[in-house]
C-alpha positions as CSV (number, residue, x, y, z in Angstrom):
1,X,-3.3,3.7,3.3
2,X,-6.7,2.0,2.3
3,X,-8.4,3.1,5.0
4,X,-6.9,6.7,5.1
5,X,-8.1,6.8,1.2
6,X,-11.7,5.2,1.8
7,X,-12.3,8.2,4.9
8,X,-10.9,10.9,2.3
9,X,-13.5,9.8,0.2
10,X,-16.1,9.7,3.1
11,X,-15.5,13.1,4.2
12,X,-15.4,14.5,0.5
13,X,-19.0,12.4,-0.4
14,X,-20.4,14.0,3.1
15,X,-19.7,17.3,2.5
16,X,-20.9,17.2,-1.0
17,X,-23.9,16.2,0.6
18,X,-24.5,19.0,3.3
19,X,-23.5,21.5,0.6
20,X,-26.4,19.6,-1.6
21,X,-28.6,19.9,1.6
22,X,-27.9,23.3,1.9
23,X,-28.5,24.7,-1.7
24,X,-25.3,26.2,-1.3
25,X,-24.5,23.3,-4.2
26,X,-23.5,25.4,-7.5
27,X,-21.8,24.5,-11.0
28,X,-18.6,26.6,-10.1
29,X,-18.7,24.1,-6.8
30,X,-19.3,21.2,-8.6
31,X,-16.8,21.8,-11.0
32,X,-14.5,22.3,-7.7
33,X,-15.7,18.6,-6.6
34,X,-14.9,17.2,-9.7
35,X,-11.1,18.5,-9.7
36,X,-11.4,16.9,-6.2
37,X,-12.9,13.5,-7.4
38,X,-10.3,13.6,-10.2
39,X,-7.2,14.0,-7.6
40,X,-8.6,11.2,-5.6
41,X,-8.9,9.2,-8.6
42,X,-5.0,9.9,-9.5
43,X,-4.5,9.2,-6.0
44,X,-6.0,6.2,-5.4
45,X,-4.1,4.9,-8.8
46,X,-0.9,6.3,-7.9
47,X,-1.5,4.0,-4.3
48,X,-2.1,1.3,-5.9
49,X,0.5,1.0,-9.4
50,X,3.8,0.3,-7.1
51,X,2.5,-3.0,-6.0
52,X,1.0,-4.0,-9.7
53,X,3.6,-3.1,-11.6
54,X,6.8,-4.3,-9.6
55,X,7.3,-8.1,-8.5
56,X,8.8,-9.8,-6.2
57,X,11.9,-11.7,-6.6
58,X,11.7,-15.6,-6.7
59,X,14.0,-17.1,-3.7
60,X,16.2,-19.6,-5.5
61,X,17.0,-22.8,-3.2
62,X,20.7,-23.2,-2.6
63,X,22.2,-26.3,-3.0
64,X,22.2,-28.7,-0.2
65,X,26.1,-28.3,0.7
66,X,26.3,-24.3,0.3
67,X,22.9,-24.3,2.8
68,X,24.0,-26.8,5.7
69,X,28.0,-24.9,5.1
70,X,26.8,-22.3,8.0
71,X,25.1,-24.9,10.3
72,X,28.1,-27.3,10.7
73,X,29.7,-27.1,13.8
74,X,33.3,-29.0,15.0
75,X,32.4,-30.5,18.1
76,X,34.9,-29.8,20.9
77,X,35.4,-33.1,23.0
78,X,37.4,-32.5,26.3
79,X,41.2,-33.5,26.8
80,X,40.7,-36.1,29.5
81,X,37.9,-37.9,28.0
């Protein structure tokens, strides 16, 4: 998701640029860019807030009985031994 973000950004910063380059760089476009940058912005935000705002729960160790209670097995001995 980083990456996909960071090349969004990269392709909206290069053709900002060629536009610049090109003279073809008005106010109404700029304004257009900055509705752009401002999306991005939310974007990125809205990316990132799930993982900073939520946490993960704490694994609580189980007492020693209730965590060997799966592990014990009866051993089977043959009759004739």
């Amino acid at each position: 998701m980083v990456k996909l973000y960071g090349l969004l950004w990269l392709v909206i910063a290069t053709v900002a640029l060629i536009l610049f380059l090109g003279g073809v760089m008005t106010m109404p476009v700029v304004v257009v860019f900055g509705f752009i940058s401002f999306g991005m912005v939310f974007m990125g935000m809205i990316g990132v807030l799930p993982s900073m705002v939520s946490h993960h729960p704490i694994e609580v160790a189980k007492p020693v009985e209730e965590a060997d209670k799966g592990k014990r097995r009866k051993m089977h001995r043959p009759a004739h031994a």
